[in-house]
Structure formats: C-alpha cells, structure tokens
C-alpha positions as CSV (number, residue, x, y, z in Angstrom):
1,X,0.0,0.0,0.0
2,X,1.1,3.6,-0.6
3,X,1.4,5.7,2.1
4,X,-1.3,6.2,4.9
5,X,-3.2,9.4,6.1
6,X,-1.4,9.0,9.1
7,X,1.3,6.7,8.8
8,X,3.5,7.7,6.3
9,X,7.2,8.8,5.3
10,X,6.1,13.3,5.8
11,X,7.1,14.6,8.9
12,X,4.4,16.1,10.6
13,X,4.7,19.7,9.5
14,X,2.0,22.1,10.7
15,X,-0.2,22.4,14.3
16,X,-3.2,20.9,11.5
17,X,-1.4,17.5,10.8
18,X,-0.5,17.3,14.5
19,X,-3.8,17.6,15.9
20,X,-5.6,15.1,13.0
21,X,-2.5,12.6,14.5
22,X,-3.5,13.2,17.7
23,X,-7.2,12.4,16.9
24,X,-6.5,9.0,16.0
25,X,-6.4,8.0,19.6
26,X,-4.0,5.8,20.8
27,X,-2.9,5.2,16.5
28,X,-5.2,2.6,16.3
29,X,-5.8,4.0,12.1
30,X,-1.8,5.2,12.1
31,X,-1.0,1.4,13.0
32,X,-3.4,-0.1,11.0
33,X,-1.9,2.1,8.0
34,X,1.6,0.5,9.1
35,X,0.6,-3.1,8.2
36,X,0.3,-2.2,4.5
37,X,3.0,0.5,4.7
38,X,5.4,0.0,1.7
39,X,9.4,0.3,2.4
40,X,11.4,2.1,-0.3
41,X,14.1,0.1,-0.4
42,X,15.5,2.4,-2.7
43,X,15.2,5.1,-0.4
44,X,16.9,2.9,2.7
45,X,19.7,2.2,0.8
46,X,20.9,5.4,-1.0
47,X,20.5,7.0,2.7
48,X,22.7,4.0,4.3
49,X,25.2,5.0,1.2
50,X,25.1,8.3,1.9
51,X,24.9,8.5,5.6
52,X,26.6,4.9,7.0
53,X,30.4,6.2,7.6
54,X,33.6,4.3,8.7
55,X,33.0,3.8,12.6
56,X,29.6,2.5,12.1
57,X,30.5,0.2,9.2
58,X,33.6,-0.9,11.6
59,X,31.3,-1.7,14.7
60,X,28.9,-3.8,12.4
61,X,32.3,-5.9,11.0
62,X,34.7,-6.1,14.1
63,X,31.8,-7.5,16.4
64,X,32.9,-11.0,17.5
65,X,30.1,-12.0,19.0
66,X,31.8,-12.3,22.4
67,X,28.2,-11.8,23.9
68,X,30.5,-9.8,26.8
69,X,28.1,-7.2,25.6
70,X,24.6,-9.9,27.2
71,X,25.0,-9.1,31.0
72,X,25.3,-5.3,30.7
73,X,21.9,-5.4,29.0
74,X,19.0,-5.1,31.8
75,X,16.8,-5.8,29.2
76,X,18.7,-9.0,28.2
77,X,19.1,-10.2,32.1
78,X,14.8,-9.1,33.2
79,X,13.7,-11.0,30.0
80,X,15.5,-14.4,31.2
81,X,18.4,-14.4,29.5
82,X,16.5,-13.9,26.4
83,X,19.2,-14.3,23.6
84,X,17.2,-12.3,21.0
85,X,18.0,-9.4,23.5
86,X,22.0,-10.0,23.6
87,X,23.0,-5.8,21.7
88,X,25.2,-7.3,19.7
89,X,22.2,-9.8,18.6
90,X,19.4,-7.1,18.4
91,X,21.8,-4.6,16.1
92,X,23.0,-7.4,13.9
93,X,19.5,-8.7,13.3
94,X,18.2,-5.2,12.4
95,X,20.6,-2.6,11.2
96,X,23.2,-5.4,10.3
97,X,20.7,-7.4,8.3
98,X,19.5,-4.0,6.5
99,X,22.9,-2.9,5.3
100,X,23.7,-6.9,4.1
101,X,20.3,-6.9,2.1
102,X,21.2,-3.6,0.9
103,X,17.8,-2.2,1.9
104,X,15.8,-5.2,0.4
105,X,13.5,-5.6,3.3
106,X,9.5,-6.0,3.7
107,X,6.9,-4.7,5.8
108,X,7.0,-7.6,8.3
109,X,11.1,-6.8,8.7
110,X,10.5,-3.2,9.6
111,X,7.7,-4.3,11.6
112,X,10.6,-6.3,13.7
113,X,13.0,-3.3,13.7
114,X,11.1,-1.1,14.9
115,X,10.5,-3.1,18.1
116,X,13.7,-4.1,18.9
117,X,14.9,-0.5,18.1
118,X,12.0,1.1,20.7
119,X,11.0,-1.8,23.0
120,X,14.0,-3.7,23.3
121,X,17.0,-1.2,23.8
122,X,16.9,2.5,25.5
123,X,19.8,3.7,24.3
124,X,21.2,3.7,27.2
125,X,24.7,2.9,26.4
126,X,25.5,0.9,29.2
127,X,26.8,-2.6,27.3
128,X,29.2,0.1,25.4
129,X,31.0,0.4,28.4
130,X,31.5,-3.4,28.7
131,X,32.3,-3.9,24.7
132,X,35.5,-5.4,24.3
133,X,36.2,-3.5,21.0
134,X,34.1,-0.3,22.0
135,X,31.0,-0.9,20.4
136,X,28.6,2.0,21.0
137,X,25.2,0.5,20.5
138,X,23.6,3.1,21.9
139,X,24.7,5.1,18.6
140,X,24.2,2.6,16.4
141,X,20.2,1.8,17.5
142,X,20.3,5.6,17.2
143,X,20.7,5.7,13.3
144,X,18.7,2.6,13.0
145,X,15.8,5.0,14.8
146,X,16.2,7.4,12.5
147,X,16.3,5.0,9.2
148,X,12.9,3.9,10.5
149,X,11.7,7.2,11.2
150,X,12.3,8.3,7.5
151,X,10.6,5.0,5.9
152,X,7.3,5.8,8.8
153,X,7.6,3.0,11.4
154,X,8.1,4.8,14.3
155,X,6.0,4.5,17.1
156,X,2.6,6.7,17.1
157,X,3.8,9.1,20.2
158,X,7.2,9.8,18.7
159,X,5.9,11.4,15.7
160,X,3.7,13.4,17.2
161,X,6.3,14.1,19.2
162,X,9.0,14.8,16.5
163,X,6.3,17.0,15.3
164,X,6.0,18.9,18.1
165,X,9.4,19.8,17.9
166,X,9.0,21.2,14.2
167,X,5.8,22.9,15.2
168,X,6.0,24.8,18.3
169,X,10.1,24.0,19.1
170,X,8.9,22.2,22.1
171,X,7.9,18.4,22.9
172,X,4.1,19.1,23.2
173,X,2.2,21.8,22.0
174,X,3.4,24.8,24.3
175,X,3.8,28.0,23.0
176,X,6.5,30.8,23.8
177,X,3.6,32.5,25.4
178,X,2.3,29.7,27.5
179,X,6.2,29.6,28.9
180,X,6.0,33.0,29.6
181,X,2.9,33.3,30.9
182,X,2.8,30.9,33.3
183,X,6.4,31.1,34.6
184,X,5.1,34.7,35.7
185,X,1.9,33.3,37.4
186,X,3.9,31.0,39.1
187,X,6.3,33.4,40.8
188,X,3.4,35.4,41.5
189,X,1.7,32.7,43.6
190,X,5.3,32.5,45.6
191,X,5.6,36.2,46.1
192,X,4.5,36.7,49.2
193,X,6.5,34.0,51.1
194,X,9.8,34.9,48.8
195,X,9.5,39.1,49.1
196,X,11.7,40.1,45.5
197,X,11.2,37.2,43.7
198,X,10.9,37.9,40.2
199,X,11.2,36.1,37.0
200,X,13.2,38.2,34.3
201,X,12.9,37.5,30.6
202,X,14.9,38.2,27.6
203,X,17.9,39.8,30.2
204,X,20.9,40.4,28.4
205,X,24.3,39.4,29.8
206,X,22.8,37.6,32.6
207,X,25.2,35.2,34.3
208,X,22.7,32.2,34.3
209,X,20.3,31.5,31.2
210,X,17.8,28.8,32.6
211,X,16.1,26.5,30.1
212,X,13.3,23.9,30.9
213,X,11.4,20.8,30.0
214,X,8.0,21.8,28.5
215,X,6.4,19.2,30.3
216,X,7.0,21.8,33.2
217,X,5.2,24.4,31.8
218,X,2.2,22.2,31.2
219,X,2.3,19.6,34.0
220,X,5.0,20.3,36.6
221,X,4.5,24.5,36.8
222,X,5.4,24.3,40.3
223,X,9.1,23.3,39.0
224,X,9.3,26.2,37.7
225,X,8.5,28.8,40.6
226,X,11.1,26.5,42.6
227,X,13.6,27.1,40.3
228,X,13.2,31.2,40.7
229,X,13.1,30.7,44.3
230,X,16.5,29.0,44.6
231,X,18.2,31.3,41.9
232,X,16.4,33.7,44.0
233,X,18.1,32.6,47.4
234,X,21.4,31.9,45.8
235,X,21.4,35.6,44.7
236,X,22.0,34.8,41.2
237,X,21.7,37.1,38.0
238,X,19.3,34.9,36.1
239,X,17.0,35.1,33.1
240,X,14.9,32.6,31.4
241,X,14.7,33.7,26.9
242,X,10.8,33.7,26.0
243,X,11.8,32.3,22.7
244,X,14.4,28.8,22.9
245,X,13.5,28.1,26.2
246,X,13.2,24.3,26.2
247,X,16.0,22.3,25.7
248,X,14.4,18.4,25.5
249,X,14.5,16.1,22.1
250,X,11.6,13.5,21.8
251,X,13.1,14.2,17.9
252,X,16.1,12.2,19.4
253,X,13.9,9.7,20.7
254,X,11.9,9.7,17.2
255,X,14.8,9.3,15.3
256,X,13.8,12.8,13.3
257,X,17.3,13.8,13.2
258,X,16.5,17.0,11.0
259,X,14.0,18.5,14.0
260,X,16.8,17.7,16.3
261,X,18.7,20.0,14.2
262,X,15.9,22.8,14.2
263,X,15.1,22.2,18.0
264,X,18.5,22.9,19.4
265,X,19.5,25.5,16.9
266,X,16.6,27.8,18.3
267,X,18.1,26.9,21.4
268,X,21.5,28.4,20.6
269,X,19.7,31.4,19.1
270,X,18.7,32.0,22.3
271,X,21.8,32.1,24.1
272,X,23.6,34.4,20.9
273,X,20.7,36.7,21.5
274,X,20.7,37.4,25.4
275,X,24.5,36.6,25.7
276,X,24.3,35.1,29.2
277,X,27.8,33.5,30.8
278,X,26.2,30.3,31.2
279,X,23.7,28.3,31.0
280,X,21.9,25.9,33.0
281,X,19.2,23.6,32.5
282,X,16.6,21.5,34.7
283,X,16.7,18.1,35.7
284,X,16.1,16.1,32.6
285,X,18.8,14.1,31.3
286,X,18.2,13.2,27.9
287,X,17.3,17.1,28.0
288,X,21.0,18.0,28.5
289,X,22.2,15.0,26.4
290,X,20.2,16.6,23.0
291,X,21.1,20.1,24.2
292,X,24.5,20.0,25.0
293,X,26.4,16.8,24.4
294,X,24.7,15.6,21.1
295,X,23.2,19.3,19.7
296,X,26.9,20.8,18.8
297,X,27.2,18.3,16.0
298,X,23.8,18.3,15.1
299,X,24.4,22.0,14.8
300,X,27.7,21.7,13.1
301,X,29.5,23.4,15.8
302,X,33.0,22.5,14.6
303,X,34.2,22.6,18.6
304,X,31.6,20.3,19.6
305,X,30.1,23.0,22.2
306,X,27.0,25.1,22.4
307,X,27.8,29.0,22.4
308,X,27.8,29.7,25.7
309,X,28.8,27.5,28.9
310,X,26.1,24.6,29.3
311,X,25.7,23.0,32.7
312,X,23.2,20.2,34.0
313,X,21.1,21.5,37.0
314,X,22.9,19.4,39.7
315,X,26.2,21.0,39.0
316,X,25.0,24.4,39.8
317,X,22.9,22.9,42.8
318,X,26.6,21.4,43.8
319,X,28.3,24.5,43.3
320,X,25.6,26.7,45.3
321,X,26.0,24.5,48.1
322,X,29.5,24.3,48.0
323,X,30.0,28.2,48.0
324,X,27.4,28.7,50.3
325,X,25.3,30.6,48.4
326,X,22.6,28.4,49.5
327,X,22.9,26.7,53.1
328,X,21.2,24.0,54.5
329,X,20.0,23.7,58.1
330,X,21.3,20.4,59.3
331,X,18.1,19.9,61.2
332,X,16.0,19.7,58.7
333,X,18.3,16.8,56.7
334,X,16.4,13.8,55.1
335,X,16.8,11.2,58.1
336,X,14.9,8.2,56.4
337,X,16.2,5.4,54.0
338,X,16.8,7.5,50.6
339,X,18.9,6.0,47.6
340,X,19.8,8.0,44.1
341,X,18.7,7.0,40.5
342,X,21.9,8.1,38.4
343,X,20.7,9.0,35.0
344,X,22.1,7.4,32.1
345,X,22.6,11.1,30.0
346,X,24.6,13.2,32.6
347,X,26.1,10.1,34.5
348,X,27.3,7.4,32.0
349,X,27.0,10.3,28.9
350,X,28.7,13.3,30.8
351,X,30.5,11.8,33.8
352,X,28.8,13.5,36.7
353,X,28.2,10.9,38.9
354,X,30.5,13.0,41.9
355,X,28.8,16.0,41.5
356,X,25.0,14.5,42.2
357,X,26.7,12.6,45.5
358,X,28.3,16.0,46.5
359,X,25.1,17.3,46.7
360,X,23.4,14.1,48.9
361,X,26.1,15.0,51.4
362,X,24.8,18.3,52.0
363,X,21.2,17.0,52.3
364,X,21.1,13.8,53.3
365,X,21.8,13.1,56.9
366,X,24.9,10.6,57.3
367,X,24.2,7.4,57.5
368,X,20.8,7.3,55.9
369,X,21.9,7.3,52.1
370,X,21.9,4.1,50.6
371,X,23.3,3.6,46.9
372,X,21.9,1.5,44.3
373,X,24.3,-2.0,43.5
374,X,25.4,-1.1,40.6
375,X,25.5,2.7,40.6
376,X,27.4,5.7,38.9
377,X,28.0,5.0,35.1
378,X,27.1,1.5,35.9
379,X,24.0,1.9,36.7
380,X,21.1,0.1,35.0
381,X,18.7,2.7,33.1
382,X,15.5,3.2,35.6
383,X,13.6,1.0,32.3
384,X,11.9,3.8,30.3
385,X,15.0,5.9,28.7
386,X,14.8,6.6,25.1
387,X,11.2,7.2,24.6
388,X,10.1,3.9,26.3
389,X,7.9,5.7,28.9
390,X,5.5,7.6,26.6
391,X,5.2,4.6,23.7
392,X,1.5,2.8,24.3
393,X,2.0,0.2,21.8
394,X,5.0,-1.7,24.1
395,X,3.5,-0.5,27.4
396,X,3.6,-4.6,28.3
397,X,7.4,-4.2,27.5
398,X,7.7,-1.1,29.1
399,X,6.5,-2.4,32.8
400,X,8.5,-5.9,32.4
401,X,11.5,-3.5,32.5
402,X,11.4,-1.7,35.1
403,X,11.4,-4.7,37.4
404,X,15.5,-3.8,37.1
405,X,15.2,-0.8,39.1
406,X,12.0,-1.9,41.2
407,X,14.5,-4.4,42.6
408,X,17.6,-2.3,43.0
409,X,15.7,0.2,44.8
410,X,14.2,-2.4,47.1
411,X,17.7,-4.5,47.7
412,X,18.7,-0.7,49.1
413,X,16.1,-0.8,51.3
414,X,15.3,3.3,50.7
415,X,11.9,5.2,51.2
416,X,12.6,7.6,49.0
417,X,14.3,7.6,45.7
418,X,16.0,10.8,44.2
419,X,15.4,11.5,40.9
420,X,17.7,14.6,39.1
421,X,15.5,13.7,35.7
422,X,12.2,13.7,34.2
423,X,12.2,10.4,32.4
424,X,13.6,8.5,35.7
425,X,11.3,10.5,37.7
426,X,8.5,9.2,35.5
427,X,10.0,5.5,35.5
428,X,10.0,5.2,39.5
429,X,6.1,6.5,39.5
430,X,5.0,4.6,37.7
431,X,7.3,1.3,38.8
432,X,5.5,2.8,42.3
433,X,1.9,2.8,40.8
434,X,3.1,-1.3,38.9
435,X,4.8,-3.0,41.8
436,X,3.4,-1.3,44.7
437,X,6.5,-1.3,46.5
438,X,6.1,1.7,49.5
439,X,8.6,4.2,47.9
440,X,8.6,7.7,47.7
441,X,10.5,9.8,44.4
442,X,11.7,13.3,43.5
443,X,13.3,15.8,42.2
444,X,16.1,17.9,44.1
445,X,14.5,21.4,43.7
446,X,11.5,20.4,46.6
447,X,14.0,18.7,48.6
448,X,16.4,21.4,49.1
449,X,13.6,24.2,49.0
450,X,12.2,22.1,52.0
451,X,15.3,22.5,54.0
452,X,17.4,25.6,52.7
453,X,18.2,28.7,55.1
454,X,16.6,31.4,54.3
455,X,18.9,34.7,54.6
456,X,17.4,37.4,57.0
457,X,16.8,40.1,54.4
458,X,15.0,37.5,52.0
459,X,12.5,36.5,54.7
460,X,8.9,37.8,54.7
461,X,8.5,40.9,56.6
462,X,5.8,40.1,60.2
C-alpha cells in the first residue's frame, strides 16, 4: 500500500497535521496504515550510502560476538536471559541485516526493527561500556531510529512528538507565550513568602540563562516557581529567553534527526541573543544529552560545544551549596532510608556521577543514604530511557523493564528515591503505581527548597 493518512514517510509539518495525528487515539488508524505500509528500499539504501560512515561500518564488521556485551543489558538479564535481547544480537539482526540486504527488506522486517529498536533497547549505552572493541550500541540503535523514522515506522507518540518539535520547538504543544505566561503566574503565587522574587525574561548578559522541559510548563508548573526561588536565594543574576527556552528532544527519541537539528538551533539562538555566561538547564537528562552533548554536532558546531557554557542542573545545585550561596539547616536533613537513580545522560554520557553525590552530602543526613548495587556509570537505566515511557504500543514491555530498578531500589532498602531527571522521575512513579513497592520519588529542587536557610533580608516581613 502507498502511504497512509497517518502513517506515512512526511514529517508532521504544521499544528493541522499534529492535531488530525493526535485524533486518531491511541494510532489505532496510524497502526493499521503500518501493516500495508510500503518500504522504499531504494530510499533505505541510497540513505545507508550516503549517511553509513567508517565507525559505524567498523562496529557492524569487528563484532565478535563475544556476547560480553549480554549481561550489561537489563533488558537482556529481566527477560530471562533472552538471547534475541543480547546488543550485539538485536543490532546485527536489524541494522546489520539492512545494510547486508542492501535495503531489500519487507513490511513484516520493519515491523521487527522497529521493536527491537524502541522496546528492546533504550539507548542507554551501558553494554558500550562493557564492549571489548568499544561498540557503542547506543549510537548505532540511534541511526537505525532514525532510518525507521524516515521510511514511517516509528511508534505513534514519537511522531507526534517529533512533530512537536517542528511545530511549536517544544515536545508538546506549548507555545512561547504559554512559557511565559505561566512562569510569571507562578512566581506570583510564591511572592508573598519569597518578598523580590521575580522572574526576568529576555535579560541580556545575565550570568545564568535557565532552560526547561516543557512538560514543566504544562504539567509540573510548580518546577518552575522552585527554580526562581532557589536562583532567588542563591542571589543569582538569572533570566529565562521567552523564545528557545526548552532544551528536551523527543526528535532524538523519534529518530527525526532533522527536527533535532531545528530544536536545538533555536536553542543556541537563544543564548547568541541574550549573551548570558552560562547556562543551566533543569533536571532532565536526555534534555541535557540533546542540548549539550549531542546538539553541537547536530548544529555543526566545529568545537563540539553550544555557544555559551552549558551545565546540568545538579552541578550548579553542587556549586551553590558548596559556595554557600545556599545553606542547609542540618536539622532539617532527610533522616529516612533515601537511595539515588543516576541518570544514564549526565552520569554514563557526561561523567557526573560526583557531582549529584556531592550534593546528597549536604542533604542527606549521614548514614541514611543508601546507593543502588550497581551505581554511577554502571548503573542500570531506571527501564523507560529513550522514549520507552511515553510509547503505548509496548507499554507490556515497558512495565517488564522496570522490574531492574523496582529491585535495586528495594535490595537498598530506601523510602525515597531521588530523581535529578524527568524520564527517571517518570520511571519510579509509575514502577511505584506497577509493583506497589512503599517508595517515595523526587526531584532535588523540593527537597532542598524544604530544607534551605533562608537569609534574613529575603525573609517575609511580620
């Protein structure tokens, strides 16, 4: 069959295609559309010719299937030992097998791909680590995404959300005045107990530019009025732009590498526009992963940086507290069983395991933090990374994962779980609302808000 109404090989291009997508509830039509979708082998390869360079053709011929790469897969080990979910298995059989048929594959193939390359790896990048020759599968399941993405089998959510990204520059449909808007009402509602506290936009030469996740905005607006209160108590010169203010990718996720491209560019206008020294983004980690490790190149930023100073939200939290320029009243530490979900795109990706522990030490009363076995950059992904949380069509998959983490967290023996990220903060709720298992999850912001000094001339006047 030619292409579908909804499933098809068009990106989703204006705020009228998105909401006819988003009509077809749950994609039962887009999905139906898939079975009959044609592949244009054609298509498939000349982009594998045109796009497959040297290090990816070298990881698909030096793998010796070792299977050293099996046990670093949580995937692999929570699906018995499954050998259809070894990495080196799962990339061989899919990107492998395209590149050897040059692009001579059916309907039912893609069908295949598209599950293993959503439901049965998050790009997590963990078995790279454990690769004898340095196979990055993470990378590699990355391209795959986006050769699926360009032929149309990508799952229902991640086009929409891909077109989000083309449409309003943000991952669901929240405008620059709905950012705006309600980062304003927010403060308001805090002004009273935080006399001064203000939200500037569009400041120039501000030392901290502060970007967000738009699910904030729509869902989580309180994350944003705690953000202005502790930029607010640090004494920080701040400013948030009203125009490339959120810094997520479900384009990554989608494998729509061109609205990657778009997304973080309007990003970096932002930060040529206001010039600020730095800037600092919330706690998301595939957020900071599409923003500042990945977006550079996407960009074509020769040095492989964004144009100002980039920083995840727990090393300026880490740095406040260690200057002092927000304190913590020791009385008011966490004193129950807590434990730390290290996030696969600023711990394994961007090495800042230290930094998030630094901070546990200032709020977490000694003795009473308990860390995950394994933990740091070997730390299993909390089971929804890469787009796995928001996917319907692999939900079943989805929950079967995150019996990994269910059972780390519970061999720690913690009440509450600390989550510096949006998609592991997601993860543990719902692994919470699955399993049932008594714990507790959030973000830093509320903890430290909770239990921060508040300096004499910043308190509320009687």
């Amino acid at each position: 069959m030619p292409e579908g109404k909804f499933c098809n090989r068009k990106p989703v291009e204006t705020e009228e295609e998105l909401k006819a997508l988003l009509g077809d509830t749950g994609g039962r039509i887009y999905y139906k559309e898939m079975k009959e979708l044609d592949v244009d082998s054609k298509l498939l390869w000349k982009t594998i010719q045109n796009t497959l360079k040297s290090r990816m053709k070298t990881w698909l011929e030096i793998c010796a299937h070792c299977g050293l790469c099996a046990d670093s897969c949580f995937l692999y080990l929570v699906n018995d030992c499954d050998p259809k979910q070894v990495p080196a298995y799962k990339i061989q059989s899919t990107l492998g097998e395209i590149v050897r048929r040059n692009g001579n594959v059916d309907n039912e193939f893609m069908h295949m791909a598209m599950e293993t390359a959503w439901a049965k790896c998050t790009c997590c990048n963990r078995c790279g680590m454990y690769c004898p020759h340095g196979i990055d599968m993470g990378i590699m399941f990355g391209y795959l995404r986006g050769l699926l993405y360009q032929q149309g089998f990508v799952p229902w959510e991640l086009k929409i959300g891909a077109g989000m990204h083309r449409v309003y520059r943000a991952q669901m449909d929240t405008t620059d005045e709905d950012f705006v808007e309600t980062f304003k009402w927010m403060v308001e509602e805090y002004e009273d107990d935080y006399p001064g506290l203000e939200v500037s936009v569009d400041k120039k030469d501000a030392d901290i530019m502060y970007t967000v996740n738009a699910r904030e905005v729509k869902h989580y607006p309180e994350d944003l009025a705690e953000a202005a209160i502790l930029f607010h108590l640090a004494g920080e010169n701040w400013t948030v732009p009203s125009s490339g203010w959120e810094m997520t990718s479900l384009a990554m996720f989608a494998g729509d590498w061109a609205a990657c491209k778009m997304q973080v560019e309007h990003v970096y206008s932002a930060m040529e526009r206001l010039t600020p020294k730095r800037m600092v983004d919330t706690e998301c980690g595939h957020a900071h992963r599409a923003t500042v490790i990945e977006g550079p190149y996407w960009a074509g930023r020769s040095n492989g940086k964004p144009p100002v100073e980039s920083i995840h939200y727990v090393e300026w939290l880490a740095e406040a507290l260690r200057t002092g320029k927000l304190k913590i009243d020791p009385a008011k530490r966490i004193k129950t069983p807590v434990t730390l979900q290290d996030s696969c795109n600023y711990i394994r990706n961007h090495g800042l395991k230290d930094v998030t522990r630094e901070i546990i030490s200032y709020i977490v009363e000694p003795g009473y933090f308990i860390d995950m076995c394994p933990n740091g950059e070997h730390n299993y992904c909390c089971g929804g990374g890469g787009g796995f949380n928001g996917i319907g069509l692999y939900r079943p998959q989805r929950n079967k994962a995150l019996i990994t983490k269910r059972d780390q967290v519970l061999n720690t023996g913690a009440k509450l779980v600390i989550a510096p990220c949006h998609n592991c903060w997601d993860a543990i709720r719902d692994l919470e609302e699955e399993y049932k298992i008594g714990i507790e999850w959030s973000f830093l912001k509320p903890l430290v808000i909770s239990m921060v000094e508040i300096p004499e001339h910043l308190k509320p006047k009687e």
